[in-house]
C-alpha positions as a LaTeX table, in Angstrom:
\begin{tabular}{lrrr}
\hline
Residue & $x$ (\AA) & $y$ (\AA) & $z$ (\AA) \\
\hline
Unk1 & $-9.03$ & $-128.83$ & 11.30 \\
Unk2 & $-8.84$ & $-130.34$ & 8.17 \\
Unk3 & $-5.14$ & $-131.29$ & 7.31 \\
Unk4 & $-4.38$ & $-131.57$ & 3.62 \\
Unk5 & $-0.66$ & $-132.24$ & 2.96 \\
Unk6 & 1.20 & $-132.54$ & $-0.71$ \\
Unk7 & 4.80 & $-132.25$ & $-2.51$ \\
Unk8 & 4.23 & $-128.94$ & $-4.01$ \\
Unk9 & 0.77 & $-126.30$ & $-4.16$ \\
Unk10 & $-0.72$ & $-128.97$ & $-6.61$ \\
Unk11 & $-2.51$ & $-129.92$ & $-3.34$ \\
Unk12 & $-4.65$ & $-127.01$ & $-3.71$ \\
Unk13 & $-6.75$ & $-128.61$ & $-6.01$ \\
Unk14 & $-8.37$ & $-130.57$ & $-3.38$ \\
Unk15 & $-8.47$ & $-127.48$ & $-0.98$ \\
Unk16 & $-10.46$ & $-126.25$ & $-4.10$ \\
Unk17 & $-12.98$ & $-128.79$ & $-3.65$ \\
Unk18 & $-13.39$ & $-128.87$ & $-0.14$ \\
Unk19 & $-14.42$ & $-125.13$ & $-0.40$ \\
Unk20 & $-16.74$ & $-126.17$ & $-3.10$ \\
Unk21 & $-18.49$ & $-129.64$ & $-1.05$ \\
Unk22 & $-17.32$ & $-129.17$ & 2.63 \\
Unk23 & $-17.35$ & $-124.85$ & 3.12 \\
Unk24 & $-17.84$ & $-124.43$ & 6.82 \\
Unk25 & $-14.77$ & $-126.76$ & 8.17 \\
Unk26 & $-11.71$ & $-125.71$ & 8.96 \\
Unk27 & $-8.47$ & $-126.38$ & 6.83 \\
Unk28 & $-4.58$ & $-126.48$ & 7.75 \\
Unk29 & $-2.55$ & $-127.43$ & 4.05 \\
Unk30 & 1.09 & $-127.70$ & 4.04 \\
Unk31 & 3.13 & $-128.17$ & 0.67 \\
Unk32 & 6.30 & $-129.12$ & 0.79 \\
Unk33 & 7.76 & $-126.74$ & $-1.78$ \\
Unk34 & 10.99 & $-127.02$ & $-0.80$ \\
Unk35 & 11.27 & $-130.55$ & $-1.32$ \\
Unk36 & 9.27 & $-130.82$ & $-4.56$ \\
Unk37 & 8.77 & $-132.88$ & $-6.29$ \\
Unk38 & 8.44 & $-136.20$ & $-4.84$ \\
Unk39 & 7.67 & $-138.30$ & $-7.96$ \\
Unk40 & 11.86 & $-138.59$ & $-8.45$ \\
Unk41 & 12.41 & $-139.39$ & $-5.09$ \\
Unk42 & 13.10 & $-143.04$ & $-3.39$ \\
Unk43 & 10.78 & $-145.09$ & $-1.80$ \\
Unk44 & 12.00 & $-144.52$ & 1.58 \\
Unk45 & 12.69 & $-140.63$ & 1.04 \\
Unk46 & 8.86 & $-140.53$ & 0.45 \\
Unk47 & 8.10 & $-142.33$ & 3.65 \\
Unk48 & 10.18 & $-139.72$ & 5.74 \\
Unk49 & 8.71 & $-137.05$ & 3.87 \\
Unk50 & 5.09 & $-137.99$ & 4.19 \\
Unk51 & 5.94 & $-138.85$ & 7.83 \\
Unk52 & 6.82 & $-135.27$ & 8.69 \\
Unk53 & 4.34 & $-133.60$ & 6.68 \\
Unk54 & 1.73 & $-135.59$ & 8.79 \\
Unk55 & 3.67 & $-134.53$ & 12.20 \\
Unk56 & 3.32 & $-130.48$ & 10.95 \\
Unk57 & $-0.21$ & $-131.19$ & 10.33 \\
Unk58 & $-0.80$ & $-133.37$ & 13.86 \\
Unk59 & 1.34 & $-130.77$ & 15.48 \\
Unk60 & $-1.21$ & $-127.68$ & 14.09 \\
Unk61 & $-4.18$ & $-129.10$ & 14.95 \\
Unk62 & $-5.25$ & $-131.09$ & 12.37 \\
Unk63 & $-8.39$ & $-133.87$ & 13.28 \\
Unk64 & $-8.10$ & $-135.72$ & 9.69 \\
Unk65 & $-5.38$ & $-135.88$ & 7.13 \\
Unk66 & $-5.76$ & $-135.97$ & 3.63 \\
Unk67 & $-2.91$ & $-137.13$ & 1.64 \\
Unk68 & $-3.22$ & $-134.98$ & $-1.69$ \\
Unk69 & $-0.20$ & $-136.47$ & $-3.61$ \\
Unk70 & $-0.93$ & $-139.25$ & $-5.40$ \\
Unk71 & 3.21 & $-140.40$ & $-5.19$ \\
Unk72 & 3.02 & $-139.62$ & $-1.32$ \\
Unk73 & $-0.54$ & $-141.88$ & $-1.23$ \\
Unk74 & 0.73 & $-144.82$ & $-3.51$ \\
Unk75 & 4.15 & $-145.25$ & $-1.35$ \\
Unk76 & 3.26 & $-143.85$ & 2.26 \\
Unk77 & $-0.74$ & $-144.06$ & 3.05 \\
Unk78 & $-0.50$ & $-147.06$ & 4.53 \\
Unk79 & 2.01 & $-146.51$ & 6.84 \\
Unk80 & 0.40 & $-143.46$ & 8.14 \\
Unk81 & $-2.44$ & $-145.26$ & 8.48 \\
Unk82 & $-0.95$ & $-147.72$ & 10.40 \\
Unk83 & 1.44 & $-145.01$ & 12.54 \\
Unk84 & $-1.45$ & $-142.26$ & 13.57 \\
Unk85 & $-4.59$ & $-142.76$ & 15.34 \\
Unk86 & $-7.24$ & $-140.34$ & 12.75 \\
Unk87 & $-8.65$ & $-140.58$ & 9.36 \\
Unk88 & $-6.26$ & $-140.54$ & 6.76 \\
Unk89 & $-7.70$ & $-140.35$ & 2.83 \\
Unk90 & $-5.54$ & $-140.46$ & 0.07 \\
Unk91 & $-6.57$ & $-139.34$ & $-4.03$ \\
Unk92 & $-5.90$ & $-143.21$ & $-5.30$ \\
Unk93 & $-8.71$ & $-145.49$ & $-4.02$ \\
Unk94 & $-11.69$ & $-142.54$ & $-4.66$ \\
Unk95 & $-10.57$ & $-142.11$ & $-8.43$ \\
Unk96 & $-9.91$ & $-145.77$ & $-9.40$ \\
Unk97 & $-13.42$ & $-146.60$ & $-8.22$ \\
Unk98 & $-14.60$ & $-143.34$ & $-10.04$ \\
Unk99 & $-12.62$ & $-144.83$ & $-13.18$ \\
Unk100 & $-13.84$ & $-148.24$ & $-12.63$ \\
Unk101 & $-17.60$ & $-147.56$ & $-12.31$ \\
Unk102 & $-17.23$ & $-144.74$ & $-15.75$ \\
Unk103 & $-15.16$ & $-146.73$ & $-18.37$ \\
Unk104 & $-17.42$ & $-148.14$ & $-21.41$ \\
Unk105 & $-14.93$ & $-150.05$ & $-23.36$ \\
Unk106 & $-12.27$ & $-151.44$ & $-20.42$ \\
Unk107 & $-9.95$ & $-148.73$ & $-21.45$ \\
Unk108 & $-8.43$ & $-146.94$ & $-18.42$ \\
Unk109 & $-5.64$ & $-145.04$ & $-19.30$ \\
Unk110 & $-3.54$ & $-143.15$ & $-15.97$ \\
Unk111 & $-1.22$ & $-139.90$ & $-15.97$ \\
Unk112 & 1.19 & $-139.55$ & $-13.00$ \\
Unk113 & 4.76 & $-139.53$ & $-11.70$ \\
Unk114 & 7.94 & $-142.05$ & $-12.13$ \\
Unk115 & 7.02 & $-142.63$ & $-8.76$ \\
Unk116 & 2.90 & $-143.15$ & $-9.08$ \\
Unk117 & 3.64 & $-145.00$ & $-11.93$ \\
Unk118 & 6.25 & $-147.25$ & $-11.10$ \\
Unk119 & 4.88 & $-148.58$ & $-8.14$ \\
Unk120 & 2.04 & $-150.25$ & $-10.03$ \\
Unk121 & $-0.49$ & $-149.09$ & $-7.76$ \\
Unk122 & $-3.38$ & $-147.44$ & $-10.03$ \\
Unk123 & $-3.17$ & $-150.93$ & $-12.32$ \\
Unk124 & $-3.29$ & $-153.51$ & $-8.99$ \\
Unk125 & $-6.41$ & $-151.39$ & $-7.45$ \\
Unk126 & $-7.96$ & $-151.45$ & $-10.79$ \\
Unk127 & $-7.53$ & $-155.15$ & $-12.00$ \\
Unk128 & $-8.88$ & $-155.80$ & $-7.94$ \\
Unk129 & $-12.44$ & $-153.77$ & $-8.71$ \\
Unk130 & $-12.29$ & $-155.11$ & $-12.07$ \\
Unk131 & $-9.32$ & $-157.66$ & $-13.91$ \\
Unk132 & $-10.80$ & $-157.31$ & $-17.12$ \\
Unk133 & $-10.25$ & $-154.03$ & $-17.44$ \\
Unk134 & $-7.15$ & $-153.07$ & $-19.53$ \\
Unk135 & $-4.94$ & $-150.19$ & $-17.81$ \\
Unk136 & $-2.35$ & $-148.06$ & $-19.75$ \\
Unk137 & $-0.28$ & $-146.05$ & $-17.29$ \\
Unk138 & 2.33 & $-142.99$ & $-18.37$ \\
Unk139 & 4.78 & $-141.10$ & $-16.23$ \\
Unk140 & 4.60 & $-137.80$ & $-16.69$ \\
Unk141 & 7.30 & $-136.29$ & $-14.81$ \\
Unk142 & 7.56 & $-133.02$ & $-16.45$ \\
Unk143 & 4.20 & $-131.76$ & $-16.06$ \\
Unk144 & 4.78 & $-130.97$ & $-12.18$ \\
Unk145 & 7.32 & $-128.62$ & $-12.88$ \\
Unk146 & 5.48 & $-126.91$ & $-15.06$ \\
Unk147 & 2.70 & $-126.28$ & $-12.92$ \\
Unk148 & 4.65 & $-125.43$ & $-10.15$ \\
Unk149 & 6.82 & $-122.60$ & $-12.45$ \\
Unk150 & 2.84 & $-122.00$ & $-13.78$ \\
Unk151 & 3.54 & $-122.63$ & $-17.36$ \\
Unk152 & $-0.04$ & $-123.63$ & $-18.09$ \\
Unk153 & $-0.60$ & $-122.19$ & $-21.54$ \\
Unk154 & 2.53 & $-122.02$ & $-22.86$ \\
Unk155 & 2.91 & $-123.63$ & $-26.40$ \\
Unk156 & 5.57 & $-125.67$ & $-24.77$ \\
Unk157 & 3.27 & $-127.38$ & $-22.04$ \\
Unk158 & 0.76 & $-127.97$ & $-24.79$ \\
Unk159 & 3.84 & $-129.86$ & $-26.77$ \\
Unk160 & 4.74 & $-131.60$ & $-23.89$ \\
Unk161 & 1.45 & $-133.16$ & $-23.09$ \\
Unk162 & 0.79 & $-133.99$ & $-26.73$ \\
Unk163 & 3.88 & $-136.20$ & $-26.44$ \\
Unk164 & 2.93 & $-138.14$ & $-23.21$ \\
Unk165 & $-0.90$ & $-138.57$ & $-24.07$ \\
Unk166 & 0.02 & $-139.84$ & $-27.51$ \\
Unk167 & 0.36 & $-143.35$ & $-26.11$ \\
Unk168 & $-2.95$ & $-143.36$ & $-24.32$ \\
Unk169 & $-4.32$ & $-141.87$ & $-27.37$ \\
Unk170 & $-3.03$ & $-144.94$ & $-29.85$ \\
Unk171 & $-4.27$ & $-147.15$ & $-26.87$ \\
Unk172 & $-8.09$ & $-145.80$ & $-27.23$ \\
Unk173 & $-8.11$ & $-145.62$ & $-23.85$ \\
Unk174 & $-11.87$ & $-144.02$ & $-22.96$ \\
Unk175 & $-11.55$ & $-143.00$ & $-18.88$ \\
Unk176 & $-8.09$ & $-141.08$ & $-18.11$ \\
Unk177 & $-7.18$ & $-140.68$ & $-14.58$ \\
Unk178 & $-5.64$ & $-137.56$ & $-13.65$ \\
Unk179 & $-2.95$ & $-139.55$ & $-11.15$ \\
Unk180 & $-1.55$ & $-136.14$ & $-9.70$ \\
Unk181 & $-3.29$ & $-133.41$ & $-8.00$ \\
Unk182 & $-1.00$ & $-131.05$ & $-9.89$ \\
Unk183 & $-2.93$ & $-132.17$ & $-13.26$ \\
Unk184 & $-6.28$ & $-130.70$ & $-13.22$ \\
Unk185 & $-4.55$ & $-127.28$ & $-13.17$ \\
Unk186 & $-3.84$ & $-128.53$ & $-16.97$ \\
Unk187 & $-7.25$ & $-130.25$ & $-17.55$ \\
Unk188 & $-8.24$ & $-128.38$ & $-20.52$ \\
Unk189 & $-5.12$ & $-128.56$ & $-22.46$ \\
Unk190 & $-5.12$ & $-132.40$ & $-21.57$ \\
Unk191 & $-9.11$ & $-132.84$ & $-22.46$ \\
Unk192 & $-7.80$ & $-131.03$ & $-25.86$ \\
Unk193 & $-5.45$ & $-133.61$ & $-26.38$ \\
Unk194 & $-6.82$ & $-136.52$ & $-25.33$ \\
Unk195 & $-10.18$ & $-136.22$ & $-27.31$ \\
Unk196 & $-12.93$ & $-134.77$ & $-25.96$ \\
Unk197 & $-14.67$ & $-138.52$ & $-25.50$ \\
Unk198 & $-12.09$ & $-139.32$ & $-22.64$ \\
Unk199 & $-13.82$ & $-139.12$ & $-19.47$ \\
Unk200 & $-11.35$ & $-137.39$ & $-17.04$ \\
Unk201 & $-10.96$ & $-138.55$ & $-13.63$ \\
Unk202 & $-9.88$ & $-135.97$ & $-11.41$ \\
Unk203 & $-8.33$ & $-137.07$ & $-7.79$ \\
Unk204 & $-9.19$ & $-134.30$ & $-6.10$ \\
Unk205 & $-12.73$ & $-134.28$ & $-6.61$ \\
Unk206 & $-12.84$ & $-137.74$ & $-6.02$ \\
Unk207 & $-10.91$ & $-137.73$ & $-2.52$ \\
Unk208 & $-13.29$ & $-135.03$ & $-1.44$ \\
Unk209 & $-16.47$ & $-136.86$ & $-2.12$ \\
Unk210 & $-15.33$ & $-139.59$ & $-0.08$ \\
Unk211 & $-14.04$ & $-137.07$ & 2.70 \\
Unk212 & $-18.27$ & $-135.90$ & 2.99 \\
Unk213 & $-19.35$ & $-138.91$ & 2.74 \\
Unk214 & $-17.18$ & $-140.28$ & 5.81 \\
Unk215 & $-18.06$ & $-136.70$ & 7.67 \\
Unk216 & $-22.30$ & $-138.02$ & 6.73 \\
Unk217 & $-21.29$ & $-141.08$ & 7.85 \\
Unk218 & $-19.42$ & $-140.89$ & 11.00 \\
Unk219 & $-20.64$ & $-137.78$ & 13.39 \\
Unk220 & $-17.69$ & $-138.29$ & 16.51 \\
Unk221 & $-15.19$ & $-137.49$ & 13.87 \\
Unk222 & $-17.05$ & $-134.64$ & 12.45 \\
Unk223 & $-17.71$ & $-132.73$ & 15.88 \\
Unk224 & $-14.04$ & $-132.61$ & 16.30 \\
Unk225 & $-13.72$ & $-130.54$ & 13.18 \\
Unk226 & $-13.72$ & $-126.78$ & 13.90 \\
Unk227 & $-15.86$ & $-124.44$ & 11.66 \\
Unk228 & $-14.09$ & $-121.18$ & 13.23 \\
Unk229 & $-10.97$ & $-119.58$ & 12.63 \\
Unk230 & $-9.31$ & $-118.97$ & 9.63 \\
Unk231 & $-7.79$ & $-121.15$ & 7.30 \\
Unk232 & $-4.20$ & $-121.30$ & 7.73 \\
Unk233 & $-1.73$ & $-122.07$ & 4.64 \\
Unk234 & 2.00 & $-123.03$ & 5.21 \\
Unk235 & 4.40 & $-123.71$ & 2.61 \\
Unk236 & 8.22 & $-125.27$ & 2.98 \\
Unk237 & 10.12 & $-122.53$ & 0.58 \\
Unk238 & 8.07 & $-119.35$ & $-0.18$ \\
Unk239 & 8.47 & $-118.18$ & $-3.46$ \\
Unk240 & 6.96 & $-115.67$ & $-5.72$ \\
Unk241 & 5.59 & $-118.40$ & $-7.40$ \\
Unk242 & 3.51 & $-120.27$ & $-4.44$ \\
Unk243 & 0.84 & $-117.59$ & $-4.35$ \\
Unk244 & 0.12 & $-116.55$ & $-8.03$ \\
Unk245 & $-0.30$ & $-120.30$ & $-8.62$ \\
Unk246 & $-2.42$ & $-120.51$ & $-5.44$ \\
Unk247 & $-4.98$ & $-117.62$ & $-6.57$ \\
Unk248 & $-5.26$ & $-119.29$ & $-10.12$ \\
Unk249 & $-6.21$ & $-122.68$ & $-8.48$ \\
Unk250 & $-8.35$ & $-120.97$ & $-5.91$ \\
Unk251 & $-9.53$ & $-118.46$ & $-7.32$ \\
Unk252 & $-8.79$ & $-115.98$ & $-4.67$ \\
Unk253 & $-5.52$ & $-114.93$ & $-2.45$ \\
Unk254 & $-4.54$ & $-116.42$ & 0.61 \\
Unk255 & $-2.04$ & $-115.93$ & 2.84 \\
Unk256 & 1.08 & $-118.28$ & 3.22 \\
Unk257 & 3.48 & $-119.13$ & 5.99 \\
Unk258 & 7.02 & $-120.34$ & 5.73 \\
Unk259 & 7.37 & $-123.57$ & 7.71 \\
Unk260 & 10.32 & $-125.48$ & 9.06 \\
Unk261 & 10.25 & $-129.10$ & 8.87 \\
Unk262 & 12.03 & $-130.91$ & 11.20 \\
\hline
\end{tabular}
């Protein structure tokens, strides 16, 4: 199966598009609700976190991991990558290309967490495609909860991303990376306040392009993929939350399990 792995159900986004680009294969997703989110956490917190996320996934069947947390994929990606013998993707490298290749003026602008955010990650990838490209970066730690507690049209959220996009906005920034899976949920309200002349970049979609193009590309890993079965959907702390959030990203309901984490 396909393993997709994040902090919270923000994760679902990119389950989203690999029903829309990659329909017949198999997925396993865990979200660590329980433990959300991991933008506040420490470096080495993240590590163990993305460490046994991975396991649950290895440990379920899982053939290729995709790392859809932008903190979990600017701290940890590497050292799963270095630690487990399959594929891993992670939402970082796919959108800063996507950014790269789309800007007109040299005006990247990037949402995400303390943690995204403070490592410096989007701006070193970018200024390696491209160093005379000018990158404006803004943590955004609020806007996870919100999603998660799916306040998406509240005149609240709308007030709060006003306030964080304001900087980007006196920046003329004219690409805006969406540097947390959790985002798109709120990509209208940020297109609104952006300026409808932003080009968004949304991880998700990004990670799962490369994800078919690898499959095109590379036909030993793909036969290992199952297309039977069902879907299976885990979850570290079921709430009554998890699965109204999941049918409004979806679409449609699924069914969640409870995990343990060990």
């Amino acid at each position: 199966m396909i393993g997709v792995f994040d902090s919270g159900v923000g994760g679902l986004t990119v389950v989203r598009e690999i029903f829309k680009e990659l329909p017949d294969y198999k997925i396993i997703y865990f979200g660590d609700t329980a433990r959300t989110p991991y933008g506040t956490k420490s470096k080495e917190t993240i590590i163990k976190y993305a460490r046994e996320d991975a396991k649950f996934l290895l440990d379920h069947g899982a053939k290729i991991i995709v790392i859809a947390c932008n903190t979990a994929s600017a701290v940890a990606a590497e050292v799963l990558r270095k630690e487990l013998n399959i594929p891993v993707f992670e939402v970082i490298v796919p959108a800063v290309r996507a950014a790269v290749s789309v800007t007109k003026k040299g005006k990247v602008g990037v949402i995400g967490t303390r943690a995204t955010v403070s490592s410096g990650v989007y701006e070193s990838m970018i200024k390696k495609e491209n160093k005379n490209i000018q990158v404006e970066s803004q943590a955004c730690p609020l806007l996870v909860p919100l999603v998660e507690e799916v306040w998406l049209d509240q005149p609240e959220t709308k007030k709060i991303v006003r306030k964080y996009l304001q900087p980007l906005k006196n920046k003329q920034v004219d690409t805006l990376i969406l540097g947390c899976t959790h985002y798109p949920v709120l990509k209208n309200i940020i297109k609104a306040r952006i300026g409808r002349k932003v080009k968004l970049v949304d991880s998700a979609e990004e990670v799962v392009h490369e994800l078919k193009n690898f499959l095109i590309k590379n036909s030993d890993a793909e036969k290992k993929l199952a297309k039977d079965g069902d879907h299976k959907f885990f979850v570290s702390d079921l709430t009554a939350q998890v699965p109204k959030i999941a049918e409004k990203l979806l679409g449609k309901t699924v069914k969640f399990e409870r995990a343990e984490i060990e």
